[in-house]
Structures are given as structure tokens and as C-alpha cells.
C-alpha positions in Angstrom: 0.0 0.0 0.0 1.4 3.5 -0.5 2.2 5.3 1.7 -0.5 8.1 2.7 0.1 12.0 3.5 -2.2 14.3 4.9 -2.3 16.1 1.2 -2.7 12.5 -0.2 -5.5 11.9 1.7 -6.9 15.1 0.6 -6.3 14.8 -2.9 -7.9 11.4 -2.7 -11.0 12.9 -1.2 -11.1 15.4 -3.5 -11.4 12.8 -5.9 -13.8 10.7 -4.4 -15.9 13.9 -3.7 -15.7 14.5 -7.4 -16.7 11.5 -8.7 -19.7 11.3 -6.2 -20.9 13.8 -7.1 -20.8 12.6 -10.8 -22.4 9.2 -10.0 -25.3 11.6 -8.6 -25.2 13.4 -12.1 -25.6 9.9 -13.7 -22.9 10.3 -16.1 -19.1 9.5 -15.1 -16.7 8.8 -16.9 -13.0 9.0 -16.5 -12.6 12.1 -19.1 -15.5 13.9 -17.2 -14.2 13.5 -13.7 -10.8 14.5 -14.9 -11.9 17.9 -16.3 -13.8 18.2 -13.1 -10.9 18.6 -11.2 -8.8 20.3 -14.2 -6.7 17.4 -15.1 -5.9 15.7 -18.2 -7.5 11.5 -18.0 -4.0 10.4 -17.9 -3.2 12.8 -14.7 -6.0 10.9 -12.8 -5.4 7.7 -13.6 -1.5 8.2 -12.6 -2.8 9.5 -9.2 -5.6 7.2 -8.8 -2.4 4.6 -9.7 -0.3 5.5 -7.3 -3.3 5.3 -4.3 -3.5 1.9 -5.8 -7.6 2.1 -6.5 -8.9 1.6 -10.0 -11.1 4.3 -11.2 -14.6 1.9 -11.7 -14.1 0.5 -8.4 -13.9 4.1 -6.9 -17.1 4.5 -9.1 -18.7 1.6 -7.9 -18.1 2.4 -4.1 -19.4 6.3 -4.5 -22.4 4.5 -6.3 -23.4 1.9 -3.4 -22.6 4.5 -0.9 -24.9 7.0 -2.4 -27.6 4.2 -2.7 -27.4 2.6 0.3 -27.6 6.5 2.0 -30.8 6.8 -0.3 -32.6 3.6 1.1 -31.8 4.2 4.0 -32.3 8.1 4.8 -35.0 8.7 2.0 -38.5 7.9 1.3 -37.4 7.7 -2.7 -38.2 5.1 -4.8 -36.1 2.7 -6.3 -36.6 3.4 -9.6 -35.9 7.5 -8.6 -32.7 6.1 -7.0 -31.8 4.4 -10.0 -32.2 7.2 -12.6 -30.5 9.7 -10.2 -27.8 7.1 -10.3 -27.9 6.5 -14.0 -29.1 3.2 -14.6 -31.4 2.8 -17.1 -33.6 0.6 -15.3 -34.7 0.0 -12.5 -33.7 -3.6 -12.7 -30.1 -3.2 -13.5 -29.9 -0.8 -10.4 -31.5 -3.8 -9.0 -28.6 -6.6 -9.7 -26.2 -4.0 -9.2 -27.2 -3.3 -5.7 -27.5 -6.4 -4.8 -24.3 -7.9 -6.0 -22.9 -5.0 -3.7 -24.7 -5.5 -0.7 -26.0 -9.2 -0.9 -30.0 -8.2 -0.9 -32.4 -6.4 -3.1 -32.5 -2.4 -2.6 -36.1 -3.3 -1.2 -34.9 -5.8 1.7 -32.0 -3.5 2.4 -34.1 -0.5 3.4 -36.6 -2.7 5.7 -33.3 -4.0 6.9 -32.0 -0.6 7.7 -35.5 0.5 8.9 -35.7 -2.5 11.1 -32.1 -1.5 12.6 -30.9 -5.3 11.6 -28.0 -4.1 9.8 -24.6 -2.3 10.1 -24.3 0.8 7.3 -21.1 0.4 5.5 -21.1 -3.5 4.6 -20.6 -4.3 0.7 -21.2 -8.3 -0.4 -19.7 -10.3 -2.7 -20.0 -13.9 -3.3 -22.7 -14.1 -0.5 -20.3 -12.7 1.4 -20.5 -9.4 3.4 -17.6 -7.3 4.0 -16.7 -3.6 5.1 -16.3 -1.0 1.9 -12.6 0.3 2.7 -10.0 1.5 0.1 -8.2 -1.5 0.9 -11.6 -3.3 -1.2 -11.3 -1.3 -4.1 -7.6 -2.4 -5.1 -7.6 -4.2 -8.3 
């Protein structure tokens, strides 16, 4: 792992805070988060390189986070959590949440409503796990 600095940590915030607020946008892509922060798509992927986090898997994280804060803080739909997330339907948003967090977006908000489970837990392979930077390494 690299080592981190305070300005590291800042710059990979900044970053992060970037490309969630994309992902809420509904379009992201590497070019459009790059001139976002006034970068050329090479410069980001250098940096994001030497944090040792791929760029889709920082995508993917800001995208489960935003949901999971959705279901759980909002009376939104799914399908108005989906579009404001991009996904064309509200199916895909469907598999794609629960791949990340082992349950439909429908039995994760009852979960969260019923207090039954921890915010901050990602699944894969039936398994749940904590999101951390260390999980978005290639």
C-alpha cells in the first residue's frame, strides 16, 4: 500500500468527492471526472495509480454508498434512485445493488429501517464485507 500524507489523503478525497458527485449526475466517466478537477484523464489515472484504487471500483463504491444513504435516509423510490444514479432501469440498479450488498435495494431498506444491519457493509459472493479502500484495489 502506498504510503499516505495528509495532502494525499486530501487529494484522494477530493477525488472521491468528485466522482460522487458525478455518479449523482448519472454520467461518469474517467474524461469527465478528470476535467472536473482540471486534469488531463491520464493525470487521474496516474494519481488514482499511485493510491492503488482503479477508477470503476472508486465509481462503484461512490455509487453503493450514495444508494445505500438513499434507502436508508429517504422515502425515494427505487426506480428515482436508480435514474438519479444513471441506470437505465430499475432492474439493472437492482442486480447492481445487490451484488454489492448481498440483498435487493427493497430488503435492504426494511433492513435498515428494522435497525438489523450495520451501514457500510458491501457483499460479494454471498459474502458481506466492510467497503474500505483496501476493497477497491484491483
Amino acid at each position: 500500500m502506498p504510503r499516505r500524507t495528509k495532502d494525499s489523503e486530501q487529494e484522494l478525497a477530493r477525488i472521491s468527492s468528485v466522482i460522487a458527485g458525478l455518479a449523482l449526475t448519472g454520467t461518469i466517466s474517467l474524461k469527465s471526472a478528470a476535467n472536473h478537477l482540471e486534469v488531463s484523464p491520464r493525470t487521474l489515472q496516474r494519481r488514482l495509480n499511485r493510491f492503488g484504487i482503479n477508477f470503476w471500483a472508486l465509481v462503484e463504491q461512490s455509487r453503493f454508498r450514495i444508494a445505500g444513504a438513499l434507502l436508508r435516509e429517504t422515502d425515494l423510490q427505487v426506480r428515482e434512485i436508480a435514474a438519479s444514479l444513471g441506470y437505465g432501469t430499475p432492474s439493472t440498479f437492482g442486480r447492481a445493488f445487490t451484488k454489492w450488498a448481498g440483498r435487493s435495494p427493497n430488503a435492504y431498506r426494511k433492513a435498515h429501517t428494522d435497525g438489523a444491519l450495520r451501514s457500510g457493509t458491501m457483499a460479494r459472493n454471498g459474502q458481506q464485507r466492510h467497503v474500505t479502500e483496501r476493497n477497491l484495489r484491483r
